[in-house]
Residue, then its C-alpha position, 0 to 999 in steps of 0.5 A: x750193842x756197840x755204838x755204830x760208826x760208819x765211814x762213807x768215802x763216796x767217790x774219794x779218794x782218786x788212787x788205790x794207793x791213796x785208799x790204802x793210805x787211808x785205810x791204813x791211817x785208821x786202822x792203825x789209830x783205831x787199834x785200840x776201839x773196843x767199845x765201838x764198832x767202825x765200818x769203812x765204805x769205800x768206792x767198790x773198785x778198792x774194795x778187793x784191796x782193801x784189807x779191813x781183817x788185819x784191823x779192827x774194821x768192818x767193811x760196807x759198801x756205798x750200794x748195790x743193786x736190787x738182783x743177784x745176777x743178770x744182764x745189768x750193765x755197770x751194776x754190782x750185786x749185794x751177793x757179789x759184795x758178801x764175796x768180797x767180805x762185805x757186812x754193810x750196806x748203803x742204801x738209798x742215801x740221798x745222793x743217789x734220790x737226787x742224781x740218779x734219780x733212785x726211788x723209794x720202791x728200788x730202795x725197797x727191792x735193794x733191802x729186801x735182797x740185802x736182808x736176804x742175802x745177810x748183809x746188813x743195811x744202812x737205809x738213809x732216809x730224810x723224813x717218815x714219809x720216805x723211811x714209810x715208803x722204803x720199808x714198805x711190805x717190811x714192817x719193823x725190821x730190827x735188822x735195817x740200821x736207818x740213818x737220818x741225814x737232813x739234806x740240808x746238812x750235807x757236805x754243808x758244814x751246817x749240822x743239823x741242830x741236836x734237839x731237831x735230831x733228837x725229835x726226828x730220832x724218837x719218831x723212828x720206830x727203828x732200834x738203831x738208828x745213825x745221825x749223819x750230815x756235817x758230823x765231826x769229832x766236835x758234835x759227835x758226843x751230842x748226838x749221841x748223848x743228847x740226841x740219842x742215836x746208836x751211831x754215826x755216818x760220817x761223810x767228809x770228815x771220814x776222808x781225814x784219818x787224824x779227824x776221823x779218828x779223833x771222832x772215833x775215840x770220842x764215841x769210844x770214850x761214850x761207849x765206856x761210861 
């Protein structure tokens, strides 16, 4: 199994033009990964534009909702994302808990369509109690990716140290499972060696393609040894 690397542009960039820059920046610098599987999540409007096939990229989204179709204003359907070429799917990150006020039990009817629909889910969780509550009814499904970001490391620029992540790693009853919060091409390596993770979801380091590439080929390197 490829060591997973997971690129979550959040509400960035501001243009479509700046989008594609991105894009294009690291899938022409990421040509050559072949022992890590990279997937960018953009903001949903440029997802149509976005032509991940020409590399070697999946495409994920930052969202979705917990029904297919119907009168929801605003809301986007995991079924309408597969349309688009969508594989991954964020849920439940921690972003969303606090300003949206998103609950476990939403998070828990969001993985259940995603699951069913055939996307995969990449459930964002802070401690045991909420991965418990999420998976609720679900049991271990090996098909639920689970990344551990401890909301104090954040966009803080403060990781969380390997050995604490390390811990919180071997509690997690999940096959894969990604770190995020303030990674780069620095501290990747460590928490992939030392901490034993099967990935990353990077936040701000994703929105430099030099850095973010860099990151990339670090976990690349891993993958080859």
């Amino acid at each position: 199994m490829k060591y997973l690397v997971v690129a979550n542009w959040k509400c960035n960039p501001a243009t479509l033009s700046e989008a594609k820059k991105l894009f294009d920046s690291v899938g022409k610098g990421a040509k050559n990964i072949k022992n890590a599987e990279v997937v960018i999540c953009p903001p949903f409007v440029y997802l149509p534009d976005i032509r991940h096939t020409k590399y070697n990229i999946r495409l994920g989204a930052q969202d979705c909702f917990w029904e297919e179709k119907g009168a929801f204003t605003g809301e986007i359907s995991p079924k309408m994302l597969k349309n688009l070429g969508v594989e991954y799917v964020i849920i439940g990150h921690s972003e969303r808990r606090r300003y949206l006020n998103e609950t476990d039990k939403m998070v828990n009817k969001k993985l259940k369509l995603v699951l069913s629909l055939g996307l995969k889910p990449i459930l964002c969780i802070e401690n045991l109690n909420q991965l418990k509550k999420d998976l609720k009814g679900m049991g271990i499904s090996k098909k639920v990716i689970v990344a551990y970001e401890p909301v104090f490391a954040i966009g803080t620029g403060k990781p969380c140290g390997v050995v604490m992540a390390k811990k919180m790693r071997s509690s997690i009853n999940q096959p894969r499972v990604l770190y995020g919060g303030s990674v780069n091409s620095q501290n990747a390596k460590d928490y992939i060696k030392k901490g034993k993770f099967q990935g990353l979801l990077v936040g701000g380091a994703s929105l430099n393609p030099t850095e973010f590439v860099a990151l990339v080929k670090e976990v690349d390197l891993i993958s080859k040894i």
